[in-house]
Phi, psi and omega in degrees: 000324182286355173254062152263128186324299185295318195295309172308323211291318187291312182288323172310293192320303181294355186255245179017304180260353146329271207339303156330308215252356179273301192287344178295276173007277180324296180314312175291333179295305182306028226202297171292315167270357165249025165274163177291140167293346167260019122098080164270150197082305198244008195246174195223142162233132161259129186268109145218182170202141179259171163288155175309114167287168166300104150345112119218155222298119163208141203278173156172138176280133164337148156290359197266283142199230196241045168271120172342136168264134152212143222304146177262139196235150160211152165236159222210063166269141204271191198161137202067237199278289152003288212254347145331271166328324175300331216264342178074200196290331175226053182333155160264154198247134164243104181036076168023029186228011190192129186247115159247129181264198169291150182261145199230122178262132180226096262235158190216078177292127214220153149355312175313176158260350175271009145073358176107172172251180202219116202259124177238118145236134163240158173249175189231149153226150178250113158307332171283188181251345181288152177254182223197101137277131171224189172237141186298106153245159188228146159163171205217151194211157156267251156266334196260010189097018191267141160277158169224031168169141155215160160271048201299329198277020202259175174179148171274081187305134162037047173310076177351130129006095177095309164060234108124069198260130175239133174245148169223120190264143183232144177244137186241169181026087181236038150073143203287047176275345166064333158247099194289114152236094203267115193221171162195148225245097171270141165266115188264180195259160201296323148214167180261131145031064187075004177234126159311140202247155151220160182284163173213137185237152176246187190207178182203162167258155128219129192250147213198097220272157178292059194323294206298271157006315046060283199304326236232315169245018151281353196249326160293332170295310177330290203317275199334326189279338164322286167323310175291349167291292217299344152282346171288336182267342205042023195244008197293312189261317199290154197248101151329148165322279172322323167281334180290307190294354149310000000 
């Protein structure tokens, strides 16, 4: 029966419109299994700095279910060479008394619609002898401005004299938006040993290709060239006599 006209003619179709969509596939995992672990490639660094925005709290449910996902923060302090390199080449100084370096965005992208995770890390140095707590926000928006994650509760405790602590907030599943816009807010305490603080956020781009998107018309182009076989042969389903007893 499979060397049968029709029978052939029907596995051309199902190959046609498979094929797209095995390679879209095929991309994203490589796309996923050759990222850096220091996010070389998919990562942006911006040196600038904006005004502070106005703090708000947000929430969002699991697909699981409908207890608050929140965001995993870990801080890390560095020392030397290490922590040089954290702060990169052009920190911003806030009145010589706090070194913020650029926020480095990084992307862990996946096939799926929940589109993968979104890595923000930066570093603080304390310039004083003093230590120096302040508080965090994190958060990611898309191109037109919608947020689509944040982090209010993170903060820097007591930041030792001298210093250098690097933080990293991680975002999960933040959906096939393909353009990443990633800031984040230190708030200092209003002043240090007589000098005035102000808050300051760094911000980061991050591009990001729409797999899943990708994946979907890669699978509506399949179907279509399918169709059009098949209508160009007319032959997908009748079975001739003569071909059957064959």
């Amino acid at each position: 029966m499979l060397t049968s006209r029709p029978t052939r003619r029907l596995l051309i179709v199902v190959f046609c419109a498979l094929v797209p969509a095995l390679g879209l596939m095929g991309l994203s995992g490589s796309a996923s299994a050759n990222e850096d672990p220091d996010g070389v490639g998919l990562t942006v660094s911006v040196l600038g700095s904006t005004a502070s925005p106005s703090p708000a709290a947000t929430n969002r449910a699991s697909s699981a279910s409908t207890t608050p996902v929140i965001p995993a923060t870990t801080q890390v302090t560095t020392v030397g060479a290490a922590a040089t390199a954290a702060l990169g080449a052009d920190p911003v100084v806030l009145a010589g008394v706090l070194a913020v370096s650029g926020l480095t965005a990084t992307a862990h992208p996946t096939a799926g619609p929940d589109g993968g995770d979104i890595v923000l890390t930066f570093t603080v140095k304390n310039l004083t002898d003093n230590p120096i707590s302040s508080s965090l926000r994190f958060w990611v928006d898309n191109a037109v401005g919608l947020e689509i994650r944040a982090a209010d509760d993170a903060s820097l405790t007591d930041l030792p004299g001298g210093e250098t602590r690097t933080v990293t907030t991680t975002f999960t599943d933040v959906s096939q938006w393909s353009v990443f816009n990633s800031h984040v807010t230190l708030t200092p305490p209003d002043s240090v040993d007589g000098t005035a603080l102000t808050p300051v956020t760094r911000d980061a781009l991050l591009l990001v290709p729409p797999y899943f998107v990708l994946l979907v018309a890669a699978l509506v182009v399949g179907l279509s060239v399918a169709a059009r076989y098949a209508l160009l042969t007319k032959r997908l389903f009748p079975v001739s006599v003569a071909e059957t007893a064959s």
